[in-house]
N, C-alpha and C positions, 0 to 999 in steps of 0.2 A: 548564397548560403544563409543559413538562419544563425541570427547574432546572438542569442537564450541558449542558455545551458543544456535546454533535454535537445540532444542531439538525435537517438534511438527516432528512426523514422516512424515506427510504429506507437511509439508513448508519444510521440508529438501527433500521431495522426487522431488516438484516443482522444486525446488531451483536448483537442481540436474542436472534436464532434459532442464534447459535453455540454450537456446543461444544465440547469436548476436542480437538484437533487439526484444526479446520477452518481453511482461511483462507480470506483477505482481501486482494487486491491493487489497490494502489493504482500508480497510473502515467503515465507524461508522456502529452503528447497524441496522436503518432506511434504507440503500443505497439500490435500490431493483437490485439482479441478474439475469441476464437473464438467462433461460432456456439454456441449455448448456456449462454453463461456472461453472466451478468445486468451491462449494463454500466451504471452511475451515475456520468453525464455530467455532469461539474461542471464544465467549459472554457466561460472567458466570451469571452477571447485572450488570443494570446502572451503568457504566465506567467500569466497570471488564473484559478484559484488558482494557488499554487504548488505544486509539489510536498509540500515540505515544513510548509506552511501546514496542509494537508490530512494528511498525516501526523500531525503534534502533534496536533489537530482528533482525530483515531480513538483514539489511542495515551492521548486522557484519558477513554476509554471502554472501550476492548477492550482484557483481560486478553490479552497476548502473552508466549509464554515460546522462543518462536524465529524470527525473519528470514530473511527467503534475497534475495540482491541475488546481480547479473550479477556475473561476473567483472571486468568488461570496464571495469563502475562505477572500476577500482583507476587504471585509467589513465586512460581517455579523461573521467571528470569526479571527481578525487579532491575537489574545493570540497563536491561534494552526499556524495560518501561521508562526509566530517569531520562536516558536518551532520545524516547521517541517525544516524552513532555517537551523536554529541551527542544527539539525540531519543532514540534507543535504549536510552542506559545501560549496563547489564548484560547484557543482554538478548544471548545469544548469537546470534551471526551467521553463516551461512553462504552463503560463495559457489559458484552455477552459473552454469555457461555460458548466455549469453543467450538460444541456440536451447532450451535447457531449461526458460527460464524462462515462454518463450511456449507449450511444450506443457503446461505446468503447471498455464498457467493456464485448463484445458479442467476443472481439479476444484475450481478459485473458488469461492466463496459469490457473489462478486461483485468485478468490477473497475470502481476509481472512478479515474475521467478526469479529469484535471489539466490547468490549461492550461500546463503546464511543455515547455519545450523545450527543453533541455540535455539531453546522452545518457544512456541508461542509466539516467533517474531513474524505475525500476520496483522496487517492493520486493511482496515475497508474506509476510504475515504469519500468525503460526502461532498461532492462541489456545491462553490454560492456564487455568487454573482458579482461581477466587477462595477453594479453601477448601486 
């Protein structure tokens, strides 16, 4: 059995298959996927997982060396943006506009469904390299 936190056979198999600038976006339960884009449905309800539950859960697996959050995260729920910096660290951030963030996600590796319900709580994460 694997001794690392992400247990999800599926986010471990993701997680696996990345490389240099691929991502991975994880997001509340409302975010719509596009056709095409492998989604890894972990919503049990209303907040079950969390967002950020799932977040920390990747982030002690996958080498990330950039972030992209909505704009929109600044206002309408700054509680989850405090929180996701907190996860994040160093780890530079960049925001787009939401409508962006939704066409972006047509070049995923994979989107994992959260049962979170508070706005905006979509991040697209950008792996780096462990050497």
């Amino acid at each position: 059995m694997k001794k690392t936190r992400v247990i999800n056979s599926n986010i471990s198999r993701v997680i696996a298959q990345m490389g240099h600038f691929d991502t991975l976006s994880i997001g509340d339960a409302g975010m719509p996927v596009p056709e095409g884009t492998e989604k890894i449905d972990l919503a049990v309800e209303a907040g079950l997982p969390s967002f950020i539950q799932v977040l920390e859960n990747i982030l002690s697996e996958l080498q990330v060396q950039k972030v992209y959050l909505a704009e929109e995260i600044k206002l309408q729920n700054p509680e989850q943006l405090k929180a996701v910096k907190d996860a994040v660290g160093d780890t530079p951030i960049e925001f787009i506009p939401h409508d962006q963030m939704k066409k972006d996600l047509k070049t995923t590796k994979a989107f994992v469904r959260t049962g979170e319900e508070t706005p905006y709580s979509n991040i697209i994460l950008e792996s780096g390299v462990v050497f």
